[in-house]
C-alpha positions in Angstrom: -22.0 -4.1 22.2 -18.2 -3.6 21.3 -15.7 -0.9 21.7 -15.9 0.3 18.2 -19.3 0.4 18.2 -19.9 2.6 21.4 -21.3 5.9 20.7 -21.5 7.5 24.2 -22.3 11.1 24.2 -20.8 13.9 26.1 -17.6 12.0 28.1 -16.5 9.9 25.7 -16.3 12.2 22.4 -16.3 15.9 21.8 -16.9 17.7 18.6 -14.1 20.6 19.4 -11.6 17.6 20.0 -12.9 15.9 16.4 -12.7 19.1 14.6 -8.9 19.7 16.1 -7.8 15.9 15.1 -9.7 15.7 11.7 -7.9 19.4 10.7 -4.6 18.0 11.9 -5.2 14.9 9.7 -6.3 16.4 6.6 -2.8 18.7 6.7 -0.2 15.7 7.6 -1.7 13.7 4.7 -1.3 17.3 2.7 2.3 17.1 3.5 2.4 13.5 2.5 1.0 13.9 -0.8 2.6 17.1 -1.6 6.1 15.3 -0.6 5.4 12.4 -2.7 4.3 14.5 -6.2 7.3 17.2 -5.7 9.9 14.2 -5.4 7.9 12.2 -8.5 8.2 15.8 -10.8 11.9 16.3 -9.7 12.7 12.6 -10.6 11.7 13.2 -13.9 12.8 16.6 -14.8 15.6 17.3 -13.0 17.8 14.2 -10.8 18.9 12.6 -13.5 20.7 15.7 -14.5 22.0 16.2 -11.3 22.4 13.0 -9.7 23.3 11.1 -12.4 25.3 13.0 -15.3 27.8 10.3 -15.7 24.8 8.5 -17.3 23.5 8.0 -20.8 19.8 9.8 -21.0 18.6 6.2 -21.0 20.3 5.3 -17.9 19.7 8.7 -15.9 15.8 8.0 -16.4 16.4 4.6 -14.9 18.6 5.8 -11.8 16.2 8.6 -11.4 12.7 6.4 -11.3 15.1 3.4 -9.5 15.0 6.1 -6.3 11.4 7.0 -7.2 10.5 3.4 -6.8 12.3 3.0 -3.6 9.8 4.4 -0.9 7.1 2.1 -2.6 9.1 -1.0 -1.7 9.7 0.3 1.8 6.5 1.6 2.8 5.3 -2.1 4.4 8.1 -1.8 6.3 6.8 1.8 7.7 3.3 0.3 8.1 4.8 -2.4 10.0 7.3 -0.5 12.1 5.1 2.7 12.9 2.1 0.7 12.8 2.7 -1.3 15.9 4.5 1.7 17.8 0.4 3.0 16.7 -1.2 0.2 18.6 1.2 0.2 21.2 2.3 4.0 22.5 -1.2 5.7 20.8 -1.9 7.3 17.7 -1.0 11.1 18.4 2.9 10.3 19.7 3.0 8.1 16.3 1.9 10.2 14.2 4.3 13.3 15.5 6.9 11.1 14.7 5.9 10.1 11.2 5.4 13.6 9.9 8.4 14.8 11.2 10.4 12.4 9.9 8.6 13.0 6.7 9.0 16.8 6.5 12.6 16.6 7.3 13.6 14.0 5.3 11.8 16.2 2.4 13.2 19.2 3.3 16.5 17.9 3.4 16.8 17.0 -0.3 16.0 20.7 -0.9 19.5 20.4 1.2 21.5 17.9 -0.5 24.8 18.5 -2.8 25.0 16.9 -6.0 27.0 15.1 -7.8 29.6 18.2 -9.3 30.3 18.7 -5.1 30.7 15.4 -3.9 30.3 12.5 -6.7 28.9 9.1 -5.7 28.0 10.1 -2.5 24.9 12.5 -3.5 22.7 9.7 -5.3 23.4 7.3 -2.2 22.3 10.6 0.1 19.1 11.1 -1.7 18.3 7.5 -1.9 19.0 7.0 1.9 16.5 10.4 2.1 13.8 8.5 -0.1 13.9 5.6 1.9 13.6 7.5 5.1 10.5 8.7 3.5 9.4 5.8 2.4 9.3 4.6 5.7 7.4 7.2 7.4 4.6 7.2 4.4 4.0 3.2 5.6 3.2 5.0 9.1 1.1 8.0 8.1 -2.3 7.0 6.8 -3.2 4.6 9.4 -2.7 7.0 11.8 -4.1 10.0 10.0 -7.5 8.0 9.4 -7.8 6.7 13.3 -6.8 10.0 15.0 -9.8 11.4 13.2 -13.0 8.4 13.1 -11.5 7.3 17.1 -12.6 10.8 18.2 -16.2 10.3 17.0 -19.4 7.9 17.3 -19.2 5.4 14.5 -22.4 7.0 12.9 -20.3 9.8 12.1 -17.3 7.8 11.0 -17.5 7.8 7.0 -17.5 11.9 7.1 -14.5 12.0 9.5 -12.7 9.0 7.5 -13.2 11.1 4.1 -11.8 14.2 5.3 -7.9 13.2 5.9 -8.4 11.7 2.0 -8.7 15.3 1.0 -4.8 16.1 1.5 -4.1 14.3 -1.5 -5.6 16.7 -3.9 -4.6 19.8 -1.8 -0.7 18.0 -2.4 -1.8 17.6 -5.9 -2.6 20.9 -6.3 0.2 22.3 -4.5 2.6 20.5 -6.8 0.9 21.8 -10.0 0.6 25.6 -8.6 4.5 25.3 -8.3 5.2 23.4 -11.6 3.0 26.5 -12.7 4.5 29.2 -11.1 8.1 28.9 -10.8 9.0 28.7 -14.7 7.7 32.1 -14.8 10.1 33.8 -12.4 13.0 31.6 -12.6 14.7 30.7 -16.3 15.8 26.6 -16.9 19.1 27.8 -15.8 18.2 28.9 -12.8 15.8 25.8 -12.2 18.5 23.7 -12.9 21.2 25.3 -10.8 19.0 26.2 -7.7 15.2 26.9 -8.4 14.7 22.9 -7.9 15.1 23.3 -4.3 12.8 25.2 -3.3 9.4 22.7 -3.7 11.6 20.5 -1.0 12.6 23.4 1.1 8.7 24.4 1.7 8.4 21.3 3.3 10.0 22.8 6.7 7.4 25.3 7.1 4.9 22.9 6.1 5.9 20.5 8.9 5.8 23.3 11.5 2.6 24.0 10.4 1.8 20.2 10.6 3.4 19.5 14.2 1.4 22.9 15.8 -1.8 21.1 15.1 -1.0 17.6 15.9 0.3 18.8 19.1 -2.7 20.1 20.0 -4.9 17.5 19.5 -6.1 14.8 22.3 -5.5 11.1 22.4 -8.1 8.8 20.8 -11.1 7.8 23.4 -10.7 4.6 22.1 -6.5 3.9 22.7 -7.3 5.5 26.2 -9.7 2.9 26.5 -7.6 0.1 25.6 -4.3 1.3 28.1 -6.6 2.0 30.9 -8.8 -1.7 30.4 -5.5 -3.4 29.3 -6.5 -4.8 26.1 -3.4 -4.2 23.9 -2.3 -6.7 21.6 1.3 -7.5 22.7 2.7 -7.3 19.1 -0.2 -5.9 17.2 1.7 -6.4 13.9 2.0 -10.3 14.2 -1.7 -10.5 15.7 -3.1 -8.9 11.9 -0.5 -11.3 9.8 -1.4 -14.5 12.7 -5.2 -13.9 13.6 -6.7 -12.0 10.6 -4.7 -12.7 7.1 -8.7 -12.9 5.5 -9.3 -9.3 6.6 -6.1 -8.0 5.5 -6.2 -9.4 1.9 -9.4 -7.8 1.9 -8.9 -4.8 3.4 -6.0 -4.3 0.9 -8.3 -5.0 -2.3 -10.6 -2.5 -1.3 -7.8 0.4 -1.7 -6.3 -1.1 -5.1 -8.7 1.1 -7.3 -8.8 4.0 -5.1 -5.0 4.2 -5.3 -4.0 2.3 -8.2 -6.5 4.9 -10.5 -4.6 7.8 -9.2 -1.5 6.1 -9.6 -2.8 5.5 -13.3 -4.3 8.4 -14.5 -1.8 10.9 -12.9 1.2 8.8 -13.5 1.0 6.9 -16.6 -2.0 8.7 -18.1 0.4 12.0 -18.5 2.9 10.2 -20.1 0.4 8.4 -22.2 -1.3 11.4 -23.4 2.0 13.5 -24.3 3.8 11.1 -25.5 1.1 9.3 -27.9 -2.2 11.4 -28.2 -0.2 14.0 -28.6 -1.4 16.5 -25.9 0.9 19.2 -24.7 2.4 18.7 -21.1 0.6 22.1 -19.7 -3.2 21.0 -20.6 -2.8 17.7 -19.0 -1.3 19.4 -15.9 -4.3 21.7 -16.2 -7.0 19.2 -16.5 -5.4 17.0 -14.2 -5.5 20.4 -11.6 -9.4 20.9 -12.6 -10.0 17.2 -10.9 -8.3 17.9 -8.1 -10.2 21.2 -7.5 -13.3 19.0 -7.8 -12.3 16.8 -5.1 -12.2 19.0 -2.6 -16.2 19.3 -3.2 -16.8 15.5 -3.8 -14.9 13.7 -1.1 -16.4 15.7 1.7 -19.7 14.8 -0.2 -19.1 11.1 -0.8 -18.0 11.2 3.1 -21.6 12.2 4.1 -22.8 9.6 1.9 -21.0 7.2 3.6 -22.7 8.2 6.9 -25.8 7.4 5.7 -25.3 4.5 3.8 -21.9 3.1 4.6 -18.2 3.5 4.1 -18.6 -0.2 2.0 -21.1 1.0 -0.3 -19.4 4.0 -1.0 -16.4 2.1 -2.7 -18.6 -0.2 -4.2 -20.7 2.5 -6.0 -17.3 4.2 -7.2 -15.9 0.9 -8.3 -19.0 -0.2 -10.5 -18.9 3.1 -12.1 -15.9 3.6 -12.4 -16.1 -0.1 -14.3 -18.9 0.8 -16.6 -16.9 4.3 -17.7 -13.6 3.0 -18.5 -13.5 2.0 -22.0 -15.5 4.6 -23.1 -13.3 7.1 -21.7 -10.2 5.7 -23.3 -12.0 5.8 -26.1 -13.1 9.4 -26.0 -9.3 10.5 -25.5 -8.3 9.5 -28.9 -10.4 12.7 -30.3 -7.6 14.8 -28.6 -9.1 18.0 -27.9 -9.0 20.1 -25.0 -12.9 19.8 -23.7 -12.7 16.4 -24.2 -9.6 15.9 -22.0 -10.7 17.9 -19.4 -14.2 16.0 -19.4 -12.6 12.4 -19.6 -10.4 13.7 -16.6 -13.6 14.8 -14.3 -15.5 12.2 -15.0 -12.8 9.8 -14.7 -11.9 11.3 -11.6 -15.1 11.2 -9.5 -15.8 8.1 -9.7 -12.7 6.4 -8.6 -12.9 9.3 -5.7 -16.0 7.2 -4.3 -13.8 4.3 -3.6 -10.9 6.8 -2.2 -13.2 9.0 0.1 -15.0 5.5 1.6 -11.6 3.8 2.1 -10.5 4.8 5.8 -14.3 4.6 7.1 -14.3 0.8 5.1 -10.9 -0.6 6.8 -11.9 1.0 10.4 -15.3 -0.9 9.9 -13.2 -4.0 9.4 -10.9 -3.4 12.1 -11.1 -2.8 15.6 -9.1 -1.0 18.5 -6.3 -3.1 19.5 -4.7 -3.9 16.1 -6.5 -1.2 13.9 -3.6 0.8 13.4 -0.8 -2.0 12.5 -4.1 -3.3 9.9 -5.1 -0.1 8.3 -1.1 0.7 7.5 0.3 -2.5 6.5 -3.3 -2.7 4.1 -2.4 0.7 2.6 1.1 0.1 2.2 0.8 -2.8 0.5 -1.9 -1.4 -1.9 0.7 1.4 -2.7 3.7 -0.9 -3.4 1.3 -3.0 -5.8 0.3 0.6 -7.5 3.5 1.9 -7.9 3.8 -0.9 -10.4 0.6 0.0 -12.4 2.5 2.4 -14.6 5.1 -0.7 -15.3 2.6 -2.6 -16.0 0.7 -0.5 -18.2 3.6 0.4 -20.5 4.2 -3.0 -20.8 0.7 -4.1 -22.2 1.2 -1.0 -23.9 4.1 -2.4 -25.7 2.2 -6.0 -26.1 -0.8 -3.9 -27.9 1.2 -1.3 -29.7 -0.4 1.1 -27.6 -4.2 0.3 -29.0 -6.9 2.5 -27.4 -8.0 0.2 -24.9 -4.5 -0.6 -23.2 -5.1 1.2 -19.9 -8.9 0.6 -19.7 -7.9 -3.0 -19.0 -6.0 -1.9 -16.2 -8.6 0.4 -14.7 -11.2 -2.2 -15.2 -8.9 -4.9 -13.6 -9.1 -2.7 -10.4 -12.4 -1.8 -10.5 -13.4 -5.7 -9.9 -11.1 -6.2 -7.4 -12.5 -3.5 -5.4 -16.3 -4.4 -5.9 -15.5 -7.5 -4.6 -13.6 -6.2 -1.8 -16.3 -3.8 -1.1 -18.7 -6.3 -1.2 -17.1 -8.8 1.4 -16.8 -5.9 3.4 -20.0 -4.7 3.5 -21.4 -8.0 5.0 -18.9 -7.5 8.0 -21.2 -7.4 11.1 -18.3 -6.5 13.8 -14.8 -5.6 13.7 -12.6 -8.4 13.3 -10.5 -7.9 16.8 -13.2 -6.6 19.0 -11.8 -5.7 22.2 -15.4 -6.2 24.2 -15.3 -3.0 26.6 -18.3 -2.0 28.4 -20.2 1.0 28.0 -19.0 2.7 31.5 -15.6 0.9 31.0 -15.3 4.3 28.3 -17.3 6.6 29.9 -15.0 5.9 33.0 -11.6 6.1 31.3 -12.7 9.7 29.8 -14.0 11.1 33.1 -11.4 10.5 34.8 -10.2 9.2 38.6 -13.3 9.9 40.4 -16.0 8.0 37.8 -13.2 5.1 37.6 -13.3 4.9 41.7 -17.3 4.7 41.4 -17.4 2.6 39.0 -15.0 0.0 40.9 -17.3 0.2 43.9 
């Protein structure tokens, strides 16, 4: 019997201490999303202008998706950073770390001169901002994940793991209420001159928020486990890269399709369906709001799915459907009416939410205590970089097609395979790949405290 598979009841976990850790979870990857789809809006509507006027239009799009891309290519080096500070100093302390140097960082553009105050120097202060972020994001979802499935019994892991995944539809959401809302109270002008702050400046009472309830959460049983029995890897980052490249490469093709879809249908999709099916920017914000709403039924439901039958199978039901759906539903978007988007959106949606909702409860499967941290970032993270190229890429075989129907269908499909076969390696994995072999009352011990330890000794 291994660490990660211990399900002692009573001194080991505690349902008030899960409840408090999977709440402060689900609002620091709230933050996260919220931070990432504010700064993806403002690069497109608004820092080109700002940042950049000396630019020609072309150029300003350029400079402003150049900083976009930035905390992509920087996130492995988060994971890799925070991720061993994870396996090394405990999740809680990394985590109050990683959101607030998310939320300030964020809050701080809401801060920032631009270039009529100061010239050059206010692109190269919001790109050193972005990669600040950047770095932080590559530390987040790791430790979001483990702080929540490390304070339960592994039956109950899928639920807990599926819960933290709902913060990025709540960011979504968030976003779209505000792209909603402020045009109605504030003119262009206004937006231009000083509305465009305030999505960055709600990031500081978001973070207090944030930092209240990850303050008051507990240490994982599980890390406690690993100080007390010393069984921490010495440099938990080099241990995943030396000991288990296999289980990374998978672990990272398992995420591809739950990441890459949303990078494709709320990224490229929106462009795709303004710019040539002719929809108008407002319904696809809608429709693309109406999926988000669903997810906050559907992952919590997927999530208890994946307690009965497994975090793996979870991601492999959502990437065979979402396989088999594809093409029709590129199809169906060439009829552009509105029922018809919104429909192509649900369904597309859902299924692809299998594979997201089963994706922290697949990689903790994978991996174990003592390098599960440095694994599940540096996984993600590298996932996300490869994502943030699918609209590239996209427009590319868009251009190679002359946009036929079918263009991003190939894309979505291409993820889809990847994933099932990720899912499927992962759901023959009998143990953790770095199982740190603790005895039952080596945990039961460490969470009761001096006394138990002393007995146990004797």
């Amino acid at each position: 019997m291994t660490a990660t598979e211990l399900a002692p009841t009573g001194a080991a976990y505690s349902r008030t201490k899960a409840r408090k850790a999977v709440w402060a979870s689900f609002v620091g990857t709230s933050l996260e999303s919220y931070d990432f789809y504010v700064f993806a809006y403002f690069s497109a509507i608004f820092s080109g202008s700002l940042f950049f006027p000396e630019l020609d239009p072309a150029a300003k799009i350029i400079g402003a998706f150049s900083i976009l891309a930035v905390s992509y290519i920087v996130r492995p080096i988060g994971a890799v950073i925070f991720g061993n500070l994870g396996d090394r100093i405990g999740r809680r302390r990394t985590l109050l770390i990683t959101i607030t140097v998310m939320g300030v960082a964020t809050g701080a553009i809401g801060l920032l001169p631009t270039y009529a105050m100061i010239g050059l120097g206010a692109p190269l202060l919001l790109t050193l901002l972005r990669v600040i972020q950047g770095l932080s994001l590559g530390g987040e979802w790791g430790g979001s994940i483990l702080v929540a499935v490390e304070q339960v019994e592994p039956k109950r892991r899928g639920f807990y793991a599926a819960l933290p995944q709902l913060g990025s539809p709540v960011g979504t959401i968030l976003t779209a209420v505000l792209l909603l809302v402020l045009p109605l109270f504030l003119s262009p002008a206004e937006m231009l001159s000083w509305g465009w702050r305030l999505p960055f400046l709600l990031a500081f009472p978001l973070l207090a928020v944030s930092l209240y309830l990850r303050l008051a959460i507990d240490e994982t049983p599980l890390f406690k486990t690993l100080v007390a029995t010393d069984k921490r890897e010495r440099i938990p980052v080099l241990a995943v890269f030396r000991k288990h490249p296999y289980a990374l490469t998978v672990a990272t093709a398992a995420a591809l399709l739950g990441i890459g879809s949303y990078s494709l249908m709320n990224t490229y999709t929106i462009t795709y369906g303004v710019v040539t099916l002719h929809f108008q920017y407002q319904d696809l914000l809608v429709a693309t709001t109406i999926g988000s709403l669903l997810q906050l039924v559907t992952i919590p439901l997927f999530g208890l799915l994946a307690n009965r039958i497994g975090s793996a199978r979870v991601v492999l039901i959502g990437a065979i459907g979402t396989l088999l759906i594809t093409f029709p539903m590129y199809y169906l978007l060439q009829f552009a009416t509105f029922p018809i988007l919104v429909g192509t959106m649900i369904v597309g949606g859902i299924l692809p939410t299998l594979a997201w909702a089963g994706l922290g409860g697949l990689m903790a499967d994978i991996f174990g205590g003592p390098i599960r941290y440095s694994a599940l970032s540096i996984a993600y993270s590298i996932a996300a970089v490869i994502s943030g190229l699918i609209p590239l890429i996209t427009s590319a075989l868009a251009l190679a097609t002359h946009s036929a129907w079918w263009h991003p269908g190939i894309i979505l499909a291409a993820l889809s395979i990847i994933t099932l076969i990720a899912s499927v390696i992962a759901g023959r994995w009998k143990a953790p790949v770095d199982d740190a072999p603790l005895a039952l009352d080596e945990i039961i011990a460490v969470e009761a405290g001096p006394a138990v330890q002393l007995a146990a000794a004797r």
